[in-house]
Structure formats: structure tokens, C-alpha cells
GUMARGU-988132 format. One line per 3 residues: their letters; for each residue x, z, y of C-alpha. Coordinates in Angstrom, 1 decimal, always signed. Last residue first. Example, Ala and Ser with C-alpha at 12.3 -4.5 7.8 and 13.67 -1.06 7.14 Angstrom:
<rs>
sa	+13.7,+7.1,-1.1 ~ +12.3,+7.8,-4.5 $
</rs>
This chain:
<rs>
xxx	+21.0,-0.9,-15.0 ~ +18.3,+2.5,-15.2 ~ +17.1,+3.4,-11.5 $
xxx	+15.0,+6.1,-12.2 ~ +17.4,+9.3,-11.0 ~ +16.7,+7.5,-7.7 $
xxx	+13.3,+8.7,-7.9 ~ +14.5,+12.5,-7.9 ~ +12.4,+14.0,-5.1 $
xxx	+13.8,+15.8,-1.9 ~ +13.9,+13.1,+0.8 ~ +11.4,+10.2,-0.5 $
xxx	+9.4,+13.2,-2.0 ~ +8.9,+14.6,+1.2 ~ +8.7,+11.6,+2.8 $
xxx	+5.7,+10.6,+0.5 ~ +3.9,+13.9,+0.5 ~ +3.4,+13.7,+4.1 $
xxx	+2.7,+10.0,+4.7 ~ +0.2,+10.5,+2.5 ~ -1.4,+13.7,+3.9 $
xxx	-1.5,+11.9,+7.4 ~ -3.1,+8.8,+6.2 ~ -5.8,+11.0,+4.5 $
xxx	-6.1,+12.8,+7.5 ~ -6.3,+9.6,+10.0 ~ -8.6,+8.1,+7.7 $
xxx	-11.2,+11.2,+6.9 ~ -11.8,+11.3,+10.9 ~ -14.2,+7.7,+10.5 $
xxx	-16.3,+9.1,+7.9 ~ -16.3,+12.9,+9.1 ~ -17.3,+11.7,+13.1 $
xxx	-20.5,+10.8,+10.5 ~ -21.5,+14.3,+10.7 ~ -19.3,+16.4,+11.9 $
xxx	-19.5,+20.2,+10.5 ~ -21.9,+19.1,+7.1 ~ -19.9,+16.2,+7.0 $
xxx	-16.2,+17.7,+7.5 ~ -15.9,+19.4,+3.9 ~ -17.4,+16.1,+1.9 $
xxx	-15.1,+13.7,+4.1 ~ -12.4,+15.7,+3.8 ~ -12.4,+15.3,+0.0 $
xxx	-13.0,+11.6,+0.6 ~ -10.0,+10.7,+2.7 ~ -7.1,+13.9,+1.3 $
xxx	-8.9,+15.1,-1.9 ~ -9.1,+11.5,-3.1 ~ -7.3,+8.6,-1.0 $
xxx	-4.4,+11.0,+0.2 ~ -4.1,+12.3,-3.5 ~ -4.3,+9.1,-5.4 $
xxx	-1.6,+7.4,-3.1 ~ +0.7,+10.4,-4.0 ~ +0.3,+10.0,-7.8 $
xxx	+1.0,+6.5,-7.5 ~ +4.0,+7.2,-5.5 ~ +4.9,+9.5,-8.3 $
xxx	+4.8,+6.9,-11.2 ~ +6.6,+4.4,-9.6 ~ +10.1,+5.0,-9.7 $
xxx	+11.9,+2.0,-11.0 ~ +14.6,+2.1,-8.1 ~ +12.9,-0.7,-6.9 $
xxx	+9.8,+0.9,-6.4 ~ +11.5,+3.5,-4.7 ~ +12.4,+1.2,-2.0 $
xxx	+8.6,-0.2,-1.5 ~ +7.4,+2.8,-1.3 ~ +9.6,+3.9,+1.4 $
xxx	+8.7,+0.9,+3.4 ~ +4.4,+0.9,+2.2 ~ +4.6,+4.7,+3.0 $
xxx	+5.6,+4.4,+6.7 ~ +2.6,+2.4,+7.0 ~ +0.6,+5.1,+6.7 $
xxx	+1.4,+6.1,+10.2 ~ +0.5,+2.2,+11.4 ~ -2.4,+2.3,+9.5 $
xxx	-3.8,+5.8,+11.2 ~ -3.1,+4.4,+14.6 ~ -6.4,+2.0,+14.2 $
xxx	-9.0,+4.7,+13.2 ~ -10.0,+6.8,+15.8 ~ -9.7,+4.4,+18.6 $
xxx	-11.0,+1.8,+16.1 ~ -13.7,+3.2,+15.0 ~ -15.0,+4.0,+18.5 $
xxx	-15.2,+0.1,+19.3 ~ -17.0,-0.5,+16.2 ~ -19.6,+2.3,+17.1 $
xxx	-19.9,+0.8,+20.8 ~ -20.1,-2.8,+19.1 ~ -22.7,-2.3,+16.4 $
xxx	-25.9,-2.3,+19.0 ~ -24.9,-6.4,+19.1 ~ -24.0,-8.0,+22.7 $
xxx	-20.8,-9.6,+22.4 ~ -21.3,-10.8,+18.6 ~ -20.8,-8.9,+16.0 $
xxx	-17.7,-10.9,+13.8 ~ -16.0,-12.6,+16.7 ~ -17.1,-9.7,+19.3 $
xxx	-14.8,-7.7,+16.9 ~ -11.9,-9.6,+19.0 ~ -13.6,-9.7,+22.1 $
xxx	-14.3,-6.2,+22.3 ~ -11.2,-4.5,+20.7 ~ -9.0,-6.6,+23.2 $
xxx	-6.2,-2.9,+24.1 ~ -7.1,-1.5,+20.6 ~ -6.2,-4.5,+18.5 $
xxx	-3.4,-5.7,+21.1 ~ -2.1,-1.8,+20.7 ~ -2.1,-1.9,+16.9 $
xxx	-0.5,-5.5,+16.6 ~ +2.1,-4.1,+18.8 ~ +2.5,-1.0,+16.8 $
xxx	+2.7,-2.4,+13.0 ~ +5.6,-5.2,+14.6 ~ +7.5,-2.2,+15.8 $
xxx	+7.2,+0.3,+12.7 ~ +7.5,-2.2,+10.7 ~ +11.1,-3.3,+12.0 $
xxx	+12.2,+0.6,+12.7 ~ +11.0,+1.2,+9.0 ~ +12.6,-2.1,+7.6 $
xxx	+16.1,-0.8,+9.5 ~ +15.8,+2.7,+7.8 ~ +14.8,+1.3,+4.5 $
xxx	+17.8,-2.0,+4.5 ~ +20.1,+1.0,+6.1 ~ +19.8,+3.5,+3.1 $
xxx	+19.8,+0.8,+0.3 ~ +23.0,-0.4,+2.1 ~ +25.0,+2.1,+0.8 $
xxx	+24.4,+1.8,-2.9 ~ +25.9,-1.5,-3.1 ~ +26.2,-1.4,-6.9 $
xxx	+25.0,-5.5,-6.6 ~ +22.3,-4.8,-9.4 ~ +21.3,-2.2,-7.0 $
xxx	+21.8,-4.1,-3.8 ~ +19.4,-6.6,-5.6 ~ +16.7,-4.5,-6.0 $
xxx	+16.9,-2.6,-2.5 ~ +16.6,-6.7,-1.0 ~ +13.2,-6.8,-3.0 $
xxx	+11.9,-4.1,-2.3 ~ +12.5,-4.3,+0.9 ~ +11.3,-7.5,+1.3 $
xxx	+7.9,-6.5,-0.1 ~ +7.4,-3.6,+2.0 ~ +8.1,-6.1,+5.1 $
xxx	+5.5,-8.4,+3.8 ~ +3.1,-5.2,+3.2 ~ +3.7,-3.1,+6.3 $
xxx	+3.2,-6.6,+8.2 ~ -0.1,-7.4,+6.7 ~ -1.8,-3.6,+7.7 $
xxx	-2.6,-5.0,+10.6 ~ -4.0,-7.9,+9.3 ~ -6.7,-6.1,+6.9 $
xxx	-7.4,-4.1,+9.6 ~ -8.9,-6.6,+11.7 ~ -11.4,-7.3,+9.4 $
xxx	-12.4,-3.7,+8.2 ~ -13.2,-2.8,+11.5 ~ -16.1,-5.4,+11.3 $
xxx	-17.3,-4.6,+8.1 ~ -17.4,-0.6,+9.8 ~ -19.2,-2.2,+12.8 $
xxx	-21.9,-3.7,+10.3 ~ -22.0,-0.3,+8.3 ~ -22.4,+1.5,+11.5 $
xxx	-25.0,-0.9,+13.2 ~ -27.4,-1.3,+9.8 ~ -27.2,+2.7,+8.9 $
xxx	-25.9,+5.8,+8.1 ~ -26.0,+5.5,+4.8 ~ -23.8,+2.1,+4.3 $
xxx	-20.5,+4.3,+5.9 ~ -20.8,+6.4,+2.1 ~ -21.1,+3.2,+0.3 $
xxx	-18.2,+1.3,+2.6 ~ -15.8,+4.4,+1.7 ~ -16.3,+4.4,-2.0 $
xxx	-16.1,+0.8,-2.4 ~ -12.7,+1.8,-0.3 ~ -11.3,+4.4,-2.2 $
xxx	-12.1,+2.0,-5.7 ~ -10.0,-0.2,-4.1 ~ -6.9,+1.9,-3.1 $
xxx	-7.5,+3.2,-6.8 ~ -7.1,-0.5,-8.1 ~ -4.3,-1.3,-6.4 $
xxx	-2.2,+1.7,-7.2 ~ -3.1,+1.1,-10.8 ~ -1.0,-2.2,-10.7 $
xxx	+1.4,-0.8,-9.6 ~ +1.4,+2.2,-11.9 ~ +0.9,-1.0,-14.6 $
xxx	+3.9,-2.7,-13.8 ~ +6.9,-0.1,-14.1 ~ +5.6,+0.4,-17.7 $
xxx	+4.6,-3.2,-18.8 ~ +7.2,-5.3,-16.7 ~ +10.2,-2.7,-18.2 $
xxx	+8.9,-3.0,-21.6 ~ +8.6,-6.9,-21.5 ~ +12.3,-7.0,-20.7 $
xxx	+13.7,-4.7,-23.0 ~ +11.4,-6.0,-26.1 ~ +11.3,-9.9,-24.6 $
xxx	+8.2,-11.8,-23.9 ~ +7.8,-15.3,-25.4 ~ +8.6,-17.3,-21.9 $
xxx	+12.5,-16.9,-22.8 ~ +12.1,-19.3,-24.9 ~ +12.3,-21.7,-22.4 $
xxx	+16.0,-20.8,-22.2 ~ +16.6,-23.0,-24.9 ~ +15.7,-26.1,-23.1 $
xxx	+15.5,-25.4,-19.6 ~ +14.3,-22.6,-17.4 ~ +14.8,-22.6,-13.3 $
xxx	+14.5,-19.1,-12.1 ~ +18.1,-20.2,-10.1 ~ +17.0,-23.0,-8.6 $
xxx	+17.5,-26.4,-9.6 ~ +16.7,-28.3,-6.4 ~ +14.0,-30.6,-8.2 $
xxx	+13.5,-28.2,-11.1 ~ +12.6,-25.1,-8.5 ~ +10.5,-27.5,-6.2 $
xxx	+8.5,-28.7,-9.0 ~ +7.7,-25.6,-10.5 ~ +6.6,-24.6,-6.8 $
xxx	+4.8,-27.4,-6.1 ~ +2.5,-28.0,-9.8 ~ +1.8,-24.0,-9.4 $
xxx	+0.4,-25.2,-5.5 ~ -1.1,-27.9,-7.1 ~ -3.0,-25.7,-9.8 $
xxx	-4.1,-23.5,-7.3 ~ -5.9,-26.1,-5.1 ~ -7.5,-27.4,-8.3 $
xxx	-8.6,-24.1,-8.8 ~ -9.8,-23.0,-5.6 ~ -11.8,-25.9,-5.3 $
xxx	-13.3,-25.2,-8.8 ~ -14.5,-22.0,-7.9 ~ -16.2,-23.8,-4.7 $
xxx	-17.4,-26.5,-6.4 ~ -19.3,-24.1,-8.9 ~ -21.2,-22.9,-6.1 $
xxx	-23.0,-26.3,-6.0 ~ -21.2,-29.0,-8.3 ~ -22.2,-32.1,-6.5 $
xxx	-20.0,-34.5,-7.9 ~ -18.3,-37.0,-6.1 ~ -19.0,-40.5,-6.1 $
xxx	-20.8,-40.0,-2.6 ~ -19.9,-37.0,-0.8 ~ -20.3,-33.6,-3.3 $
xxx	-22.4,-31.0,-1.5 ~ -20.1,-28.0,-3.4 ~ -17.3,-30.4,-4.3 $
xxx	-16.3,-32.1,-0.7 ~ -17.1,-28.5,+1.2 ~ -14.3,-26.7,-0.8 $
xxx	-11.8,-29.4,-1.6 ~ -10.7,-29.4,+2.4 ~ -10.1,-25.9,+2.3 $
xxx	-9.2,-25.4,-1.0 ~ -6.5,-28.1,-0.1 ~ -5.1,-26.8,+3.1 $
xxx	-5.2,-22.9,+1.4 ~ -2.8,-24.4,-1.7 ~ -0.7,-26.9,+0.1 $
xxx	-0.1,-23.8,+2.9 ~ +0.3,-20.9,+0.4 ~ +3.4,-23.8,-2.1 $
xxx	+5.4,-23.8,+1.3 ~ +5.2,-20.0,+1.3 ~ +6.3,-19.7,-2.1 $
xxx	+9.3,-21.9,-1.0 ~ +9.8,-20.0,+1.7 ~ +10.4,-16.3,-0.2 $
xxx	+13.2,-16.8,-1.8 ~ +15.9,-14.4,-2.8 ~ +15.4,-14.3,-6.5 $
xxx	+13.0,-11.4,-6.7 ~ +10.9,-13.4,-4.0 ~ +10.9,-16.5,-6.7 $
xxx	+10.0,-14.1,-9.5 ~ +7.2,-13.2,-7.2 ~ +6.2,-16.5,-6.7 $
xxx	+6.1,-17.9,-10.4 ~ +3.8,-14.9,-10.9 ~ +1.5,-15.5,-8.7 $
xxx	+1.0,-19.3,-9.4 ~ +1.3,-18.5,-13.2 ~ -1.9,-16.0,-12.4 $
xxx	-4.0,-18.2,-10.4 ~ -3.8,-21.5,-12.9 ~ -4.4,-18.6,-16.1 $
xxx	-7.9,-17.6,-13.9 ~ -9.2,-21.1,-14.3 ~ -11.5,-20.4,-17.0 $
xxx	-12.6,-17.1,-15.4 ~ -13.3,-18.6,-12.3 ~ -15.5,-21.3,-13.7 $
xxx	-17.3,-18.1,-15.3 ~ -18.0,-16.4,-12.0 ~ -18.7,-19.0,-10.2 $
xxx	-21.8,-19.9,-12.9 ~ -22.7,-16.3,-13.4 ~ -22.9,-15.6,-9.7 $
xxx	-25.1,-18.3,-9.2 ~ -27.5,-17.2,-11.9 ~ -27.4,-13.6,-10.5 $
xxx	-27.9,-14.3,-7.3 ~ -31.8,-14.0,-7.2 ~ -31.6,-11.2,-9.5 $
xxx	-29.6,-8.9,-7.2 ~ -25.9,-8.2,-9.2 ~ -26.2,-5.0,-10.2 $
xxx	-22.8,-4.4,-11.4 ~ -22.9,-3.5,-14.7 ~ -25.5,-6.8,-15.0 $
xxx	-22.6,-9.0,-13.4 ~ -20.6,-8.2,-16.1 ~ -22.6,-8.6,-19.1 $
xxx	-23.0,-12.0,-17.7 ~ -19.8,-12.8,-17.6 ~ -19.3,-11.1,-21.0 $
xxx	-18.4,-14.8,-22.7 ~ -16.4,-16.4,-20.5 ~ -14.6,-12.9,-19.1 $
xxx	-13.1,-12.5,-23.0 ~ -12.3,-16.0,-23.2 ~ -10.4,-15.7,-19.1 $
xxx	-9.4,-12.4,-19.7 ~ -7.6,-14.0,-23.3 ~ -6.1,-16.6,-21.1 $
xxx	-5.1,-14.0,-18.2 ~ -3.2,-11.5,-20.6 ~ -0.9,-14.6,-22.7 $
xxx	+0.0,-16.4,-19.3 ~ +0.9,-13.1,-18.0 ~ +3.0,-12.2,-20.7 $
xxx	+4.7,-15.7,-20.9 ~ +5.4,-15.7,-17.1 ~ +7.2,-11.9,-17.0 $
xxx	+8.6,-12.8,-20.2 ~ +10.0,-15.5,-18.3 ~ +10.9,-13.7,-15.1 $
xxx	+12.4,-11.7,-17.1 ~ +14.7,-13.8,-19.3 ~ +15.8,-15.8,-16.3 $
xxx	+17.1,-12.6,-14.8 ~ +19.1,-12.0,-17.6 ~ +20.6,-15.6,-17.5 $
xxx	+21.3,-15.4,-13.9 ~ +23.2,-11.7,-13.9 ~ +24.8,-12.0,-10.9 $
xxx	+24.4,-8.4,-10.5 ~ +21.9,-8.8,-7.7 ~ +19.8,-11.5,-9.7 $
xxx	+20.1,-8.7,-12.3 ~ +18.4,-6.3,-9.9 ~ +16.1,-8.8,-8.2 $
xxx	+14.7,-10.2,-11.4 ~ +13.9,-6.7,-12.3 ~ +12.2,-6.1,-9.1 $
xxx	+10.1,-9.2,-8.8 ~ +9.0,-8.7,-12.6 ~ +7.7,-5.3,-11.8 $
xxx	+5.9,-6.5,-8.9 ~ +4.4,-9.6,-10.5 ~ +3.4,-7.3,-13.2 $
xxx	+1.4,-5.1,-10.9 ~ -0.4,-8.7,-9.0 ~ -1.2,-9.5,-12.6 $
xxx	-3.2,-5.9,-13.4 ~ -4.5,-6.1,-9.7 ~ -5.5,-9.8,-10.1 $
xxx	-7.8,-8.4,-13.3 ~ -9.8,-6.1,-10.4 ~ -9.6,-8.3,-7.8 $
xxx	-11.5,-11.1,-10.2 ~ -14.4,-8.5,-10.9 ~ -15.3,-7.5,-7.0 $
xxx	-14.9,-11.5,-6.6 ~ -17.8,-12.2,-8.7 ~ -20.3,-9.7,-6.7 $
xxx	-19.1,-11.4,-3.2 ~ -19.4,-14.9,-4.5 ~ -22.5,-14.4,-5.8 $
xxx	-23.8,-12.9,-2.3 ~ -22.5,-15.8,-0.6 ~ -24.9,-18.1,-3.0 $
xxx	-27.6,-15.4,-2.4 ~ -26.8,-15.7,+1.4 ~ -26.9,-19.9,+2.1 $
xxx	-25.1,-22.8,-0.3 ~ -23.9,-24.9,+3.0 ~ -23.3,-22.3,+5.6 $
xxx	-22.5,-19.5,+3.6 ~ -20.8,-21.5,+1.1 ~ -18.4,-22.8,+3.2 $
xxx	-18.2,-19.8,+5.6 ~ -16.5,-17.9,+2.5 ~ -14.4,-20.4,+2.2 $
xxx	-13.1,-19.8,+5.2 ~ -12.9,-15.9,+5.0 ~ -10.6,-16.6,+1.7 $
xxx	-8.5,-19.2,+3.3 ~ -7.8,-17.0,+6.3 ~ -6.3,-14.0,+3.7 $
xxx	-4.3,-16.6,+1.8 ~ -2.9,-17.5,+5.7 ~ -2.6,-14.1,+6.8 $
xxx	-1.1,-13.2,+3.1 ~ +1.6,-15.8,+3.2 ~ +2.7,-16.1,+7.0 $
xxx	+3.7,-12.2,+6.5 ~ +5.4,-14.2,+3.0 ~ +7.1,-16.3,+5.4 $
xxx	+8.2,-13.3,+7.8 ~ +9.8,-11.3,+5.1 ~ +12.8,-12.9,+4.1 $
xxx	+13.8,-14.0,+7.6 ~ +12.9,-10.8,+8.8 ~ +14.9,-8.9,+6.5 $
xxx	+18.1,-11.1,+6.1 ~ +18.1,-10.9,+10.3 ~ +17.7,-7.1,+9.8 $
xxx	+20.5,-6.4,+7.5 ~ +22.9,-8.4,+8.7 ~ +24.9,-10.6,+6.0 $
xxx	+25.1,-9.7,+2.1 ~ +23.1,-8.6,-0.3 ~ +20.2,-10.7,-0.2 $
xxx	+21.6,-13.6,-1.8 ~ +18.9,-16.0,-2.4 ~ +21.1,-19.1,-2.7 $
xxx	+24.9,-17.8,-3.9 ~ +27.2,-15.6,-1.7 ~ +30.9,-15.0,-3.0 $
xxx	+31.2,-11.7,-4.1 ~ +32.6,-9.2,-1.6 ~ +33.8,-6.2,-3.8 $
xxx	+31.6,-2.8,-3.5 ~ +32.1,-0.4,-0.6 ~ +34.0,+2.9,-2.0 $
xxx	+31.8,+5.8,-1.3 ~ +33.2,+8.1,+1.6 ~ +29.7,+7.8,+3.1 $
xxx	+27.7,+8.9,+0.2 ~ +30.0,+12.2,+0.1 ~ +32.0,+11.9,-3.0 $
xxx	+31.3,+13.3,-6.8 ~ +31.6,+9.9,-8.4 ~ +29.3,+8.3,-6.4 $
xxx	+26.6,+9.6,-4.1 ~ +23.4,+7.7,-4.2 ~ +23.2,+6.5,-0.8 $
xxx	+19.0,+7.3,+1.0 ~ +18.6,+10.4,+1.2 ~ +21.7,+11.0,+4.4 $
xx	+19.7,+8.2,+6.0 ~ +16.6,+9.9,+6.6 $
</rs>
């Protein structure tokens, strides 16, 4: 795929391009130096990132299993379903705003860079405080759309609204570090992950029973351990950026910059929002997925919850590698290195493809003990968990290809399309052969839809990678 990947310039072959000028590097420079060192050591802390935000979550979820019991776990479960959704719409923004910072960051364009991460921050700040008044006051209307069972319904309400307050803590944290990652760093970030997950997990217990002097806040404590732990995290990244005087830093005028910008603004709002989209269809795909698996039973819809579990990690290095593409494709832009978009997607494709097989194998190769940790060595769900993932498992590492690709066109601007493409491998590609199969199959349908939908992706999303015009969306 190399030949797709230069934009050719001024009517030459891509590979009789002129190479751009050597600037002198500057913290965060991602485009100079070898290409897969500067993408592993990009990557690798926000990898750390998400298995660590993704441990923190399954802890805390013990914490109020244990000490709260089901309904309280319950509550939990129906509030977060809402939260996901409004982190989508943030977590799209945070993606737009990481690529535009990485384009003028790129271009040595500081100041402009500045302005979008801070009408990145300002806009975000603005959306999640009027979710948070908005979610305040139709909590409850919420949890009744939902059909949150009665008995943890009050619980639910309670979590739910402490989240909702809070919510504006969550979404600066986010945002502050994507703009970070669209600035070359990704460690402080990281840094900021392991204060936040150490104290939410400490926090948790303390403010649910509430030891001595300390409250005892129930499932509020929980929500408000994951607050407090957010706002420290927020508190250590802003400090770390005004104590080194990073680049994102904003002083005096240039905290203006926080009231969105028309250019700036626009380009988070439309490039953000397909993103954003793309999480919420993978999600709807999947509610989807664990009703139709919840029919055929107690043992399949256990073993599919199981499944689930170590998939989430194996799919963690497509996305941190994903992410540093993008983000390294971004500032080669603003950098007119057109050249070395081709080898940072080739070498992150060969890198993910490596890491994304490994984990695969050691998933397939110890499936027992490892879904023993969530079954139990002796439970009827194992043989039907065990069979899940022989059919299952390589279909992540083939759709994996999409997050790399993906994640250069992204940078490019062209999101629209890949949106498109996730919609029809989830839809008519999963689901649709679900329906056809079922009748023919049976449940062999549910667990078969993955690699076909995977396969239809992956598809589609080369084929427009080689032959579509998403470079055409790259607008300096």
C-alpha cells in the first residue's frame, strides 16, 4: 500500500517529491527520527492508558459489588450506559482537536495550535456543564427510558446525578489529554491515568462505607471517588504543562482562546461528531449483540460476558497505535512531509499487526485459565466461551487493520466515509448475517456474524484507503 499513501506533488511521482527542510526539533516533534521507535514510544503510554483506565473501571466495579451488593452494581451498570453515550460526543471532539493541534503543531504553528486546543477546551467545558444541568434534572427520566429494575432505580438516580455534576471534571481531563497527544506527548497524560486510577481506587471503598470521620455516602461514594480522582488528575496535567511550560500552555491573552473560535470550532464540530458517531454505532452494535446472545441462555450470555473481557484488551493495541498514527500523520501534514505519511501507516500496520497477534495467540493458546478468572474452572459456560474465542478472536486482529488506516485518514480530515464503512460491517455486515445465518446455524450465526462483519470492514476500508479521495480532505 505504499504507492496510496504520498500525495504526489506538483505533477511528480510521489517518490521524486522533494523531501521537506529539516527544522530544528522542538518537544513533541513527531516528525522527525525513526519512524517506529517515535511510534512505540508515543504509543505505548497511552496502550498503558486504556489497560489501566480499563482496570480501574472493573475494580470499582468489585467495590460496590462487594460492599453495596447486585442492585447497587446494577445502578452502576444502567448509569454508565448514559455516561458512554455523552463521553462519545467528548471523546469525538478530543479527536478532532488532537488532529488539528497536531497539524499546526507540525507546522510550527504554536499560537494556532493553542487556539484549538482552547476552543477545543472552552467548547467542551460549555457542552458537558449544560449535560450535567440538563442530566440533573431528567436523571430520572433517564433511567425510566431505560428500564432500570425498580429496586435499583433509587441507587441509580443518586450515582447517576453525582455523575452528572461532575461530568465537566471528566471532560477537561479528556480533553487536556488529547490536545497533549496532538502536541507530541503522550506520557504526561499517562502520568495524570496512574494518579487518577490509584486514587479512585483507594477513594472508592473509603467513601462508600465511610471509616470513621468520613462520610458514608453509599453508591454516591463511588461517583464521587471518581470525581475527586478526576479532578486531581486535571489538577496534574495543568500543572505539569505550567510547570515545564509546554507548548498547550495558555497565558494571559491567549486564555481567550478558550471562547471557541469560527475556524477552529468549525473544524472540532464537523470532523468531531463522525467520530464521535462512530462510537456510538460500535455501541449500539454491541447492546444489539449481547440481547440477541441473552436468548440463548444463562451459559452462552455468561461465556459471551466473558469473551467480551478479554477482547476489550486485545483490541487496546489497534487503538493506542491508531492514536499515534494519527497523531504523527497530523503533524507530517502541517510539516508538508507527505512521504512519511506512507511509512508512519505501513510501519503502524506491521507494529499492530504484531502486538494484535501475540496477544491473540496467548488469548487462544490459555483460553481456560484466563476466562476461568471470570467463570470459574468448572462452570457449564466454559466449553461455549472456549468456542467463542476460536471463532471469534482472529476477527479483531483483521479488523484491526481498520483502526491504522483509520486513524491516517482521520488526520487527513476524512471522516465521513470511514463512518459510513463502520456502519455497514456492524449492520448488514454483523447483524444482517446474523438474521440470514440463524435460521441455517443457529447460534453458530451469533458468534460467525464477527468474523464476516470484520471481514466486510476491512474490505471496504482498504479499498477506499487505496482508491478513495480522503486525501483530497486535508485542508491546511
Amino acid at each position: 500500500m505504499n504507492e496510496a499513501s504520498p500525495i504526489p506533488t506538483g505533477g511528480m511521482e510521489p517518490e521524486e517529491a522533494p523531501s521537506p527542510p529539516q527544522m530544528a526539533r522542538m518537544q513533541g516533534d513527531l516528525t522527525q527520527g525513526p519512524i517506529l521507535k517515535t511510534l512505540m514510544v508515543f504509543s505505548i503510554p497511552m496502550l498503558i492508558s486504556n489497560v489501566l483506565q480499563t482496570l480501574n473501571g472493573s475494580v470499582n466495579a468489585i467495590w460496590v459489588g462487594r460492599l453495596l451488593g447486585e442492585s447497587a452494581l446494577a445502578a452502576t451498570a444502567n448509569a454508565n450506559i448514559v455516561m458512554f453515550l455523552l463521553i462519545a460526543l467528548v471523546f469525538g471532539f478530543g479527536m478532532a482537536t488532537t488532529v488539528r493541534v497536531g497539524q499546526h503543531f507540525g507546522a510550527r504553528q504554536i499560537e494556532a495550535a493553542r487556539m484549538t486546543f482552547g476552543s477545543g477546551l472552552g467548547f467542551c467545558l460549555l457542552l458537558s456543564v449544560l449535560c450535567a444541568i440538563g442530566g440533573w434534572l431528567g436523571a430520572e427520566a433517564l433511567l425510566n427510558a431505560l428500564g432500570t429494575p425498580g429496586k435499583s432505580r433509587i441507587e441509580a438516580l443518586a450515582y447517576l446525578r453525582v455523575i452528572f455534576v461532575t461530568l465537566p471534571l471528566g471532560s477537561l481531563s479528556l480533553m487536556v489529554s488529547m490536545g497533549m497527544r496532538g502536541a507530541g506527548d503522550s506520557k504526561t497524560p499517562l502520568h495524570a491515568m496512574i494518579l487518577t486510577v490509584a486514587l479512585d481506587v483507594i477513594l472508592n471503598p473509603l467513601l462508600i462505607i465511610g471509616p470513621g470521620p468520613i462520610p458514608t455516602l453509599g453508591i454516591a461514594g463511588s461517583a464521587a471517588a471518581t470525581a475527586f480522582a478526576n479532578l486531581a488528575g486535571l489538577a496534574f496535567q495543568l500543572w505539569t504543562i505550567y510547570r515545564k511550560d509546554l507548548p498547550m500552555r495558555l497565558r494571559g491573552a491567549e486564555l481567550g482562546y478558550l471562547i471557541p473560535h469560527g475556524s477552529e470550532l468549525k473544524y472540532v464540530i464537523l470532523k468531531g461528531l463522525p467520530m464521535g458517531a462512530q462510537m456510538l454505532l460500535a455501541t449500539s452494535a454491541g447492546l444489539i449483540m449481547v440481547g440477541l446472545v441473552n436468548r440463548e441462555g444463562l451459559d452462552s450470555a455468561a461465556a459471551y460476558g466473558a469473551s467480551l473481557q478479554l477482547w476489550n484488551y486485545l483490541q487496546m493495541p489497534a487503538m493506542a497505535i491508531g492514536s499515534a498514527v494519527s497523531a504523527m500523520v497530523a503533524q507530517s501534514l502541517g510539516a508538508h512531509d507527505h512521504g512519511r505519511v506512507g511509512k508512519v501507516t505501513e510501519i503502524g500496520l506491521v507494529a499492530n499487526l504484531a502486538l494484535s497477534t501475540v496477544m491473540a495467540a496467548v488469548i487462544v493458546v490459555f483460553d481456560h485459565p484466563l476466562l476461568a478468572l471470570f467463570l470459574g474452572g468448572n462452570s457449564p459456560a466454559m466449553p461455549i466461551a472456549q468456542h467463542i474465542q476460536l471463532v471469534c478472536t482472529a476477527s479483531f486482529v483483521i479488523v484491526s487493520i481498520t483502526m491504522i488506516l483509520t486513524g491516517t485518514m482521520r488526520a487527513y480530515g476524512a471522516v465521513v466515509v470511514p463512518l459510513i464503512i463502520m456502519f455497514l460491517g456492524l449492520y448488514p455486515g454483523r447483524l444482517g448475517f446474523y438474521h440470514l445465518a440463524y435460521p441455517l446455524i443457529g447460534s453458530e450465526a451469533l458468534w460467525w456474524a464477527y468474523p464476516v462483519g470484520s471481514a466486510l470492514t476491512v474490505v471496504l476500508t482498504l479499498a477506499y484507503y487505496r482508491w478513495g479521495k480522503w486525501r483530497a480532505a486535508y485542508r491546511p
